[in-house]
C-alpha positions as CSV (number, residue, x, y, z in Angstrom):
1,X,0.0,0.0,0.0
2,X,1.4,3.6,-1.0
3,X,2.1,5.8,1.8
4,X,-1.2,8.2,2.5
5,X,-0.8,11.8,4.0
6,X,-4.0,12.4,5.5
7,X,-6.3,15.5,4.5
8,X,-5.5,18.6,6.5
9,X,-2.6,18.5,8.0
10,X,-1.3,22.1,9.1
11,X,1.6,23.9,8.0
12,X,2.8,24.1,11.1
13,X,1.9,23.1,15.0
14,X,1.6,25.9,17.7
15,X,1.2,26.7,21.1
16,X,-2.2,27.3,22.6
17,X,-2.1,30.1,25.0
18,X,-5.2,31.9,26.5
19,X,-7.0,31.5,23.8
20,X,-4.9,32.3,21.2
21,X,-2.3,30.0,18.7
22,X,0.6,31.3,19.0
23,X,4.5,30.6,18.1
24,X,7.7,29.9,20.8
25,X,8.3,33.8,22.1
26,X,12.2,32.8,20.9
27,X,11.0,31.0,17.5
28,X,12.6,28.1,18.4
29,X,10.8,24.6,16.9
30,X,11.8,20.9,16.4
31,X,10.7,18.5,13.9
32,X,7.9,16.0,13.9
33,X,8.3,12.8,12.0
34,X,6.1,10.3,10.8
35,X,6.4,7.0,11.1
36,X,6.1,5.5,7.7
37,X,8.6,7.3,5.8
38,X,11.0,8.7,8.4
39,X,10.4,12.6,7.1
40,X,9.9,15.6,8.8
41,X,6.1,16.5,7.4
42,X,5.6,18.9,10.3
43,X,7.6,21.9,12.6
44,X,6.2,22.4,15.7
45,X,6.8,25.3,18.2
46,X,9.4,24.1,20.9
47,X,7.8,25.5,24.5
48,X,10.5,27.3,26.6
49,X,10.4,28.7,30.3
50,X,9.0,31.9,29.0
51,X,5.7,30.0,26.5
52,X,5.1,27.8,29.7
53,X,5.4,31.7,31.9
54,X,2.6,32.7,29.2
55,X,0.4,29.5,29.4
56,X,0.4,29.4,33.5
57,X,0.0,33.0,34.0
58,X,-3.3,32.6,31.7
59,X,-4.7,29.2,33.8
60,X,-4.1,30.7,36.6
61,X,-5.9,33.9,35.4
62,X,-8.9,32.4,34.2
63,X,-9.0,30.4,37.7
64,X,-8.6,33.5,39.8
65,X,-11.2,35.7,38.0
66,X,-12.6,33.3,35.4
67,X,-16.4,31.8,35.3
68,X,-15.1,28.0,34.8
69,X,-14.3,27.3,39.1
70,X,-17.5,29.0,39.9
71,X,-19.8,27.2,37.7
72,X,-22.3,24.7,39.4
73,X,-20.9,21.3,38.4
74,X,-24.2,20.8,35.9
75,X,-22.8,23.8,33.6
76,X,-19.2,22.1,33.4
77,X,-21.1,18.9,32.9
78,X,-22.9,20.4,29.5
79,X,-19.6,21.6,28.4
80,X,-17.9,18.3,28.8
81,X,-21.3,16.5,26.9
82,X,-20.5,19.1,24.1
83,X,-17.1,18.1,23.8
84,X,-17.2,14.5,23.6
85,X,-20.1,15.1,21.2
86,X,-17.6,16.9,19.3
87,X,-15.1,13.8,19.9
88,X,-17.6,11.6,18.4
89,X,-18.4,13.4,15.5
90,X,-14.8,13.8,14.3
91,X,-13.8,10.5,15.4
92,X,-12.3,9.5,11.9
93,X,-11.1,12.3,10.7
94,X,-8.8,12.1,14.8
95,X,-8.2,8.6,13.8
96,X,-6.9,9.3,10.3
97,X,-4.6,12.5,11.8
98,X,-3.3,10.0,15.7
99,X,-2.4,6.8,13.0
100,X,-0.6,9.0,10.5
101,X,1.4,10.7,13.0
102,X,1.5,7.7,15.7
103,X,1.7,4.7,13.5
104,X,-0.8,3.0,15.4
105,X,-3.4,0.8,12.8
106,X,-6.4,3.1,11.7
107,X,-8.9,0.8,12.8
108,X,-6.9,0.8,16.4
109,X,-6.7,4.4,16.3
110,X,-10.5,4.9,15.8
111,X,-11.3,3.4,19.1
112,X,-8.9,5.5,21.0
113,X,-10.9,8.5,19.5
114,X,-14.3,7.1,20.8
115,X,-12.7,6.1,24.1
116,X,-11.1,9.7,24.5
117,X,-15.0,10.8,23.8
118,X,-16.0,7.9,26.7
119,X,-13.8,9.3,28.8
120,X,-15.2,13.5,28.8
121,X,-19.2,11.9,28.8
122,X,-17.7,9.7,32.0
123,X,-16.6,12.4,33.9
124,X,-19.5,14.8,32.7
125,X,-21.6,12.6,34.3
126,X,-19.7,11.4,37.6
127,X,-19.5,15.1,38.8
128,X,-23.1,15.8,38.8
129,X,-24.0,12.4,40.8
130,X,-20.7,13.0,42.9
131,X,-21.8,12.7,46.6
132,X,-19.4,13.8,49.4
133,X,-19.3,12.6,52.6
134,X,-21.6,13.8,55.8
135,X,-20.8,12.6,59.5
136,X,-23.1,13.1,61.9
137,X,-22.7,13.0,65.9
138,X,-26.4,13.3,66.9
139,X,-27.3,16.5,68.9
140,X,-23.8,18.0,69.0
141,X,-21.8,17.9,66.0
142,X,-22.1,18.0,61.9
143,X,-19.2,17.3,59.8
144,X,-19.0,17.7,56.1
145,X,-17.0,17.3,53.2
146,X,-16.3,20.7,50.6
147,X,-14.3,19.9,47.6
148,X,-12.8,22.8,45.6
149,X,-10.8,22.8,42.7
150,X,-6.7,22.8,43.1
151,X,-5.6,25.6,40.3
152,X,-3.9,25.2,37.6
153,X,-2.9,21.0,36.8
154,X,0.2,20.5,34.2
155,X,-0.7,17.6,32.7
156,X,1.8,15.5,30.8
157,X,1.3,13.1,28.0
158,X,2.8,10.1,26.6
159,X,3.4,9.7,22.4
160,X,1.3,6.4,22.9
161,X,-2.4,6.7,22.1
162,X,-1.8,10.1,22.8
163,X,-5.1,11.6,22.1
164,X,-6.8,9.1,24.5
165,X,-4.4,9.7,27.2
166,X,-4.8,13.1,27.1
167,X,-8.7,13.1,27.4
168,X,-8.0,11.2,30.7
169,X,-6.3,13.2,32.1
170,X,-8.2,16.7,30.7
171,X,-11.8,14.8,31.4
172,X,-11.4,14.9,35.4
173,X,-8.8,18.0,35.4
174,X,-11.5,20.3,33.6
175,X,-14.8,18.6,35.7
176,X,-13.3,19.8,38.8
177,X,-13.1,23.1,37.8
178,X,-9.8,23.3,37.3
179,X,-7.5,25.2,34.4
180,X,-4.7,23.2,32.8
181,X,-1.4,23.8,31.1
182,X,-0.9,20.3,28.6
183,X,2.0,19.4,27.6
184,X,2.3,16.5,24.7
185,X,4.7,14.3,23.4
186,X,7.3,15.7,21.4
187,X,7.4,12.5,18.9
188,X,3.3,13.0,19.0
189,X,1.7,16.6,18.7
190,X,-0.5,16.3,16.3
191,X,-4.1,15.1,17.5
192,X,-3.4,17.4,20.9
193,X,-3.2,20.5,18.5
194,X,-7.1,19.7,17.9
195,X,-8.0,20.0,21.1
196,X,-8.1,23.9,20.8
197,X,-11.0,23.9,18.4
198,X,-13.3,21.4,20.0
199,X,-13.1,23.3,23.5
200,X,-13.6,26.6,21.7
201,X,-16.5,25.0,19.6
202,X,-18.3,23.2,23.0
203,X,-17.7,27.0,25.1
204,X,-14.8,26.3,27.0
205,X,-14.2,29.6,28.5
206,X,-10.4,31.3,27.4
207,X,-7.6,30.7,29.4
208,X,-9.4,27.4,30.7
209,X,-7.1,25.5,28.4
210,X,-3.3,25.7,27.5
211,X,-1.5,23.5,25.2
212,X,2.9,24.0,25.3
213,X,4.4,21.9,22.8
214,X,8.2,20.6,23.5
215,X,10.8,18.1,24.9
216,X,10.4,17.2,28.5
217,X,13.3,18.3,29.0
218,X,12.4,21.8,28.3
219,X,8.6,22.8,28.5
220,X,8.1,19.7,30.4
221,X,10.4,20.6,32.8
222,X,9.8,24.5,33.2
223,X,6.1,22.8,34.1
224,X,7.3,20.8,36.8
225,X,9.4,23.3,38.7
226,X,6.2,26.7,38.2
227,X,5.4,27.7,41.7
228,X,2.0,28.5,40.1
229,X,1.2,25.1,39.0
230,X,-0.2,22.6,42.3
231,X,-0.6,19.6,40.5
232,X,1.2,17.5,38.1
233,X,-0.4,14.4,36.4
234,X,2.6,12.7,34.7
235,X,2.0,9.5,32.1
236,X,5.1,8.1,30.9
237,X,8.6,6.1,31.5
238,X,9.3,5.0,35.3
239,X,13.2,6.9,35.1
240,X,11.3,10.2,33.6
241,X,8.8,9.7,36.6
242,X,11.5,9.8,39.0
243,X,13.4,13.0,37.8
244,X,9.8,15.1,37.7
245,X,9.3,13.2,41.2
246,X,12.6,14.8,42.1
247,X,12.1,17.6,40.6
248,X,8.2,18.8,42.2
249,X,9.5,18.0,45.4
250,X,10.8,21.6,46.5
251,X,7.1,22.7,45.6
252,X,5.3,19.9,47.5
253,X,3.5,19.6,44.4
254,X,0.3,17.1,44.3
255,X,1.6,14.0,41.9
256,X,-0.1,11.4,39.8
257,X,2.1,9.1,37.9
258,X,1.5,6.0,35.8
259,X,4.7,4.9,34.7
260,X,6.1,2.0,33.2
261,X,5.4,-2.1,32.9
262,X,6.5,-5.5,32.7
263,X,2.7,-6.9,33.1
264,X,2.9,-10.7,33.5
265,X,0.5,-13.0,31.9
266,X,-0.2,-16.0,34.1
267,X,-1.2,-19.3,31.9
268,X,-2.7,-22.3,34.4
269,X,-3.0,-25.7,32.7
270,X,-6.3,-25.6,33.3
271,X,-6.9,-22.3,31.2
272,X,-9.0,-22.5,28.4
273,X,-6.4,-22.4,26.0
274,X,-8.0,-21.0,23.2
275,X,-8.9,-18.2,24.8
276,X,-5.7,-17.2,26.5
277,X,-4.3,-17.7,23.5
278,X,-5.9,-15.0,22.3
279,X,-6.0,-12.8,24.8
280,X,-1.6,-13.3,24.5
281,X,-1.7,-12.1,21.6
282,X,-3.9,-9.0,21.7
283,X,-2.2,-8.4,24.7
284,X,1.0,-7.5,23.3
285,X,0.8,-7.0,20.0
286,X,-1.8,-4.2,19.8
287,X,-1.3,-1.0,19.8
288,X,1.9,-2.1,17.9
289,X,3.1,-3.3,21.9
290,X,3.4,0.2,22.9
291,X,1.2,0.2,25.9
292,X,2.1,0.5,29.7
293,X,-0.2,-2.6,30.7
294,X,0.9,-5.1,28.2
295,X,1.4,-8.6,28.6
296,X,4.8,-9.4,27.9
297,X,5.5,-11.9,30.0
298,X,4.1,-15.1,29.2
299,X,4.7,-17.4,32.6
300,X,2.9,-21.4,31.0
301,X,2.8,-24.3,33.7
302,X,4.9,-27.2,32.2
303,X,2.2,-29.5,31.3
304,X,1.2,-27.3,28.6
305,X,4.1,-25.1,28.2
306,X,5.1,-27.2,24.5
307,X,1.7,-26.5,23.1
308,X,1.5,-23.0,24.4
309,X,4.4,-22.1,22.7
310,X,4.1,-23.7,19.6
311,X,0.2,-22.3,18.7
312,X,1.4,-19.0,20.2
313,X,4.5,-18.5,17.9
314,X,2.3,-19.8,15.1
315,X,-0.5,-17.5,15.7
316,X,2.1,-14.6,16.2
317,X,3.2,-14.6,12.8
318,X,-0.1,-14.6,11.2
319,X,-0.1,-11.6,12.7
320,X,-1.0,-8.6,9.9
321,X,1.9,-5.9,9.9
322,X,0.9,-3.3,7.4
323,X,0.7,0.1,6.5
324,X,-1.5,2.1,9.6
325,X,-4.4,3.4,7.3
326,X,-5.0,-0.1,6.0
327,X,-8.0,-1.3,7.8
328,X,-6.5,-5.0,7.7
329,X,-3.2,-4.1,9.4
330,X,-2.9,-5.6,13.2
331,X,0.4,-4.0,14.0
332,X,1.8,-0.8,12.0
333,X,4.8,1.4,12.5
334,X,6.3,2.4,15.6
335,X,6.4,5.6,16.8
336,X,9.9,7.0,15.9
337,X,13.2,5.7,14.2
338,X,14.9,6.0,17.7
339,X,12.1,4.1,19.4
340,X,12.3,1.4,16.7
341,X,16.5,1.1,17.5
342,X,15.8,0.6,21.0
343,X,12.8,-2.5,20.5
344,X,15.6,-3.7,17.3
345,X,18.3,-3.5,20.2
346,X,16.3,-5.9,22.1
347,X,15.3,-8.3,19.4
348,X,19.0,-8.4,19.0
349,X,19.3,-8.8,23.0
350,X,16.8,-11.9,23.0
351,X,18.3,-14.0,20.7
352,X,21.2,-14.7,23.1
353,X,18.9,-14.9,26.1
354,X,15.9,-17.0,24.7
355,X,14.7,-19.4,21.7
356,X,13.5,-16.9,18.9
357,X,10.1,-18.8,17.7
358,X,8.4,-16.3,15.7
359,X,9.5,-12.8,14.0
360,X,12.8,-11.6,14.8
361,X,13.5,-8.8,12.5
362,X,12.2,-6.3,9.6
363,X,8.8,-8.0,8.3
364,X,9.0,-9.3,4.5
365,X,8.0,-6.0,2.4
366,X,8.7,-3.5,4.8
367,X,12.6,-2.4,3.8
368,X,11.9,1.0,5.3
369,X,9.9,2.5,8.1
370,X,9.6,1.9,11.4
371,X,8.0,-1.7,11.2
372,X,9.1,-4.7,13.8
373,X,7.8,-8.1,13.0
374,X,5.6,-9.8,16.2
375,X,8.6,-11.3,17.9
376,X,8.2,-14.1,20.4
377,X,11.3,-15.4,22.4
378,X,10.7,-18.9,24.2
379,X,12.6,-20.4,27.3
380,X,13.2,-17.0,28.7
381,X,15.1,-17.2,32.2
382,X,14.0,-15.1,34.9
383,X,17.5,-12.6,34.8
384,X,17.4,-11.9,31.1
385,X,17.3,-8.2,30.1
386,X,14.5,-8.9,28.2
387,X,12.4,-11.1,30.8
388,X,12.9,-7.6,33.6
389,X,13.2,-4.5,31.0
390,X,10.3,-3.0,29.4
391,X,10.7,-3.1,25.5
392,X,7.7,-1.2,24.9
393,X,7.2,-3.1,21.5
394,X,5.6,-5.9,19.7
395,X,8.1,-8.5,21.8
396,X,7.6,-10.9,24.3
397,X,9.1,-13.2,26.2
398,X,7.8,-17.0,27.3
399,X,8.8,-18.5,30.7
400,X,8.0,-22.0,32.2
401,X,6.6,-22.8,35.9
402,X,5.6,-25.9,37.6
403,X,3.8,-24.8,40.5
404,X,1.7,-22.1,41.5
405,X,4.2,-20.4,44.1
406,X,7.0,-20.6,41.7
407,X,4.3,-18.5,39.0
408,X,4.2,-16.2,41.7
409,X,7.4,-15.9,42.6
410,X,7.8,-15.1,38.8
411,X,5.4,-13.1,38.0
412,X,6.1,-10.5,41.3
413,X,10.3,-11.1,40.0
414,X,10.5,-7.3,38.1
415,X,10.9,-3.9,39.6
416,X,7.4,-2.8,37.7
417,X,4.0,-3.8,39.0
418,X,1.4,-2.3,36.6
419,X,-0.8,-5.1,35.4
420,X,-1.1,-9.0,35.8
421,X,-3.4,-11.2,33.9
422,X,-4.2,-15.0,35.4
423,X,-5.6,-17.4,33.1
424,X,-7.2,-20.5,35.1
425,X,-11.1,-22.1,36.0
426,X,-9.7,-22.5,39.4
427,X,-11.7,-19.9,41.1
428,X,-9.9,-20.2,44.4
429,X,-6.7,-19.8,43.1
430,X,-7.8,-17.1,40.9
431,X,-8.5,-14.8,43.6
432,X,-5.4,-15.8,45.5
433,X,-3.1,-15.4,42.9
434,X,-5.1,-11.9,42.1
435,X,-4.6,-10.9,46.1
436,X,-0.8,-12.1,46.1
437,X,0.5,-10.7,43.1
438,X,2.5,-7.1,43.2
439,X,0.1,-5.0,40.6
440,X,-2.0,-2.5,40.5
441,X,-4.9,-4.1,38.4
442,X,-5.3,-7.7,37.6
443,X,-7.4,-9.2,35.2
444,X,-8.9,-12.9,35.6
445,X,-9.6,-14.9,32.8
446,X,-10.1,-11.4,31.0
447,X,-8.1,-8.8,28.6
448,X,-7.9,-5.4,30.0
449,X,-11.5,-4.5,29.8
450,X,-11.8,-1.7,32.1
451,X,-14.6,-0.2,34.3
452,X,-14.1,3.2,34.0
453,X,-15.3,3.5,37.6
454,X,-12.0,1.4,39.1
455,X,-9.0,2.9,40.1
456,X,-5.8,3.3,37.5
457,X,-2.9,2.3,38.5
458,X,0.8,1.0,39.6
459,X,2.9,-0.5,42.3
460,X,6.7,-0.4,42.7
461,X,8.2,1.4,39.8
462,X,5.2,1.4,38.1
463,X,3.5,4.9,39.6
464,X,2.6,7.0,42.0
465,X,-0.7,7.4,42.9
466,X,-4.2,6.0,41.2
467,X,-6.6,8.2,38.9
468,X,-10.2,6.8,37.5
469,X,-13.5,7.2,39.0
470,X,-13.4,8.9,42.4
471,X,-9.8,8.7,42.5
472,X,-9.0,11.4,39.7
473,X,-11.9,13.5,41.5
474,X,-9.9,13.3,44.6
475,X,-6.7,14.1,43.0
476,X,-8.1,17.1,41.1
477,X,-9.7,18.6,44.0
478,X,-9.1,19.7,47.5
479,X,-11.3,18.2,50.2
480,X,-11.8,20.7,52.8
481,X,-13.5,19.2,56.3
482,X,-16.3,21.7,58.0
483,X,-17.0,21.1,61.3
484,X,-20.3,22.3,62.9
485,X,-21.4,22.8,66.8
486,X,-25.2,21.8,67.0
487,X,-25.6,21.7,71.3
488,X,-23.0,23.8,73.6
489,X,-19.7,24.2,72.3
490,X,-17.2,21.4,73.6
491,X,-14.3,24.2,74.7
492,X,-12.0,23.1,77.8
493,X,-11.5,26.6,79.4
494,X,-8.0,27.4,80.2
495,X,-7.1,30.2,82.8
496,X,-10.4,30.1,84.3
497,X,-11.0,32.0,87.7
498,X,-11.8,30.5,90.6
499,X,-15.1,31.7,91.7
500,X,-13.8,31.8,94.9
501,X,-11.5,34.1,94.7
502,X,-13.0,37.9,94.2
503,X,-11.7,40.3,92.5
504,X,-11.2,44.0,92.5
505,X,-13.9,43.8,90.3
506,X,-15.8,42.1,92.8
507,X,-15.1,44.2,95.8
508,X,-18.0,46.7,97.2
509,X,-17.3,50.2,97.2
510,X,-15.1,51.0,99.9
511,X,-16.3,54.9,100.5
């Protein structure tokens, strides 16, 4: 298939600053990429310590004298309806613009733009029914619950379904009643450049919203270290989560981070083996394997470890790699040439640490772009790199166990603890295992079908902090505790007088 440039791409990408698109103050820009051909189709404005000045000064403006904090929580609600209408309405035309500059398949891509819509109705909806929480000591005390907004959140955003993640995090950020300064991936910026028009279009008020392109280590790190900006909500590698933890510490900055994984996949003997079959595969091959939760260790018990591997490595090379706008393709390009070097540096890496069984290299057809054939390594020990690193690609690595403390033992062996998945029709194990394991989220018998209620979120080096549900409401607001007297005030008196003792006061009038 030829390469396709999609309709309407711009000439260049800007910031978004109160209201306005607008350049770098210096001029300074960097080239965006796409993944297909390896050319620069795009410049976009670099964000330095002065754009990211500009973009808080303007959140923090329309907080402090702005209509958007003050608005009773059915208003933001409409506004939030409007926008994922908007979402929805434009979902291909988002699809067509996050796979061309992404690499991510079209049909792939075209969920993520509905989800990113899912996640705005979501939150429209949860903070209308929010409830807080009333305590009552009968005749003598009321105690309440008042949540306000924080101020202005810097959110930043991975390069990975980008569009989606960013609706995530602006979703709960914006239905508090907070303003935000984003900050997208430097390899990703287009989709987040169309956020602008579809808050102006649903009557997001100016200022509400502030979009500094850049590297993370320049407008991502001038957002970090603003005195003016409370909160940081942070998706992306577990080293980069520990510099910006570093980093917002002088500030005693609120911080949500979901960081990186090494998500084991648990495979009982008596799994239905069809099924986690797969799930396997889904589970680390979409998205082209560049998702935090994936799968990618495989952990089989013995007695079905041989025919695990064998229909696995099989199925994993009927796997379609193809160009992204082809409806047909599975797994398209990764993101950038450097990211593609790093996953190539680890095919490389598993060859001397595992059985290659499937892919290994640059699919047939493909001589250029960034394109990695599903790659499955068998007989992976425990210490290999590529058993304990994240790969962040379409790789993964299969590991033996004989009992069910030794799969544990395995599957809690990594720094990471984002995701587990446990395959068995053993329900009493399954909610063991689920219990025992060191993750965040766990799926039994099931492939990361979320409830968009349920906490998100890591253990170990895998985050800081959960968001979802009532958890991104809690992060995104303050909760302030009100304490009301109802019968006579409970106050210990300290230097009372003793009655006595009289006083001058007291004395009669001595003439």
């Amino acid at each position: 298939m030829t390469h396709r440039v999609p309709e309407g791409l711009p000439d260049r990408i800007r910031h978004y600053i109160d209201g306005e698109f607008v350049d770098s103050m210096g001029g300074e820009t960097f080239d965006v990429l796409d993944p297909v051909s390896n050319e620069t189709y795009v410049q976009a404005a670099a964000g330095q310590q002065a754009d990211v000045d500009a973009a808080v000064a303007a959140a923090r403006r329309a907080f402090r004298e702005g209509p958007w904090p003050r608005m009773l929580p059915r208003e933001r609600s409409r506004v939030l309806h409007r926008i994922a209408d908007l979402v929805e309405s434009r979902d291909a035309q988002l699809a067509e613009l996050e796979s061309f500059d992404s690499g991510l398949p079209i049909t792939q891509a075209l969920g993520q733009a509905r989800r990113a819509a899912e996640n705005f109705r979501f939150f429209a909806d949860l903070i209308v029914a929010q409830s807080d929480d009333a305590f009552k000591v009968p005749g003598r005390q009321m105690n309440y619950v008042n949540r306000k907004p924080i101020g202005v959140a810097g959110l930043i955003t991975p390069w990975n379904t980008p569009f989606m993640l960013e609706s995530w995090k602006l979703g709960p950020a914006l239905a508090t009643g907070n303003t935000v300064v984003l900050k997208p991936a430097e390899f990703t910026p287009l989709s987040a450049s169309l956020w602008a028009g579809i808050f102006e279009e649903a009557g997001l008020p100016k200022g509400v919203f502030n979009l500094v392109n850049g590297l993370g280590e320049e407008a991502g790190d001038a957002l970090v270290k603003h005195p003016d900006v409370p909160l940081i909500s942070f998706t992306g590698e577990s080293r980069t989560g520990q510099i910006i933890f570093a980093n917002a510490a002088p500030y005693l900055k609120g911080l949500s981070m979901e960081l990186g994984g090494k998500s084991p996949a648990v495979v009982f003997a008596d799994a239905e083996l069809d099924v986690a079959i797969d799930a396997c595969i889904f589970g680390v091959f979409s998205l082209n394997g560049e998702r935090c939760t994936a799968g990618s260790r495989i952990l089989v018990q013995r007695e079905v470890y041989d025919e695990f591997v064998e229909r696995y490595a099989a199925q994993a090379t009927r796997v379609k790699v193809g160009h992204p706008s082809d409806p047909d393709t599975e797994v398209g390009a990764l993101v950038h040439p450097e990211h593609y070097d790093k996953v190539m540096s680890y095919v490389e890496l598993g060859k001397t640490e595992g059985r290659l069984v499937a892919g290994g290299g640059r699919p047939e057809g493909f001589p250029t772009g960034n394109y990695v054939a599903p790659t499955v390594f068998a007989d992976v020990a425990p210490d290999a790199r590529i058993f304990q690193e994240e790969i962040f690609g379409p790789v993964v690595a299969i590991t033996p166990f004989d009992t069910e403390e030794e799969a544990l033992a395995l599957a809690n062996d990594t720094k990471y603890g984002l995701a587990a998945y446990v395959w068995t029709n053993d329900l009493k194990r399954a909610h063991t295992f689920a219990q025992a394991v060191e993750a965040g989220m766990v799926w039994l018998n099931s492939n990361n079908v979320r409830d968009l209620r349920t906490p998100f979120g890591g253990v170990k080096a895998s985050g800081l902090g959960h968001e979802g549900g009532y958890r991104s409401i809690d992060f995104y607001t303050d909760q302030q505790s009100v304490h009301i007297t109802l019968g006579a005030p409970h106050n210990p008196t300290f230097g009372k007088q003793d009655p006595h003792e009289a006083s001058d006061l007291d004395d009669p009038d001595p003439r």
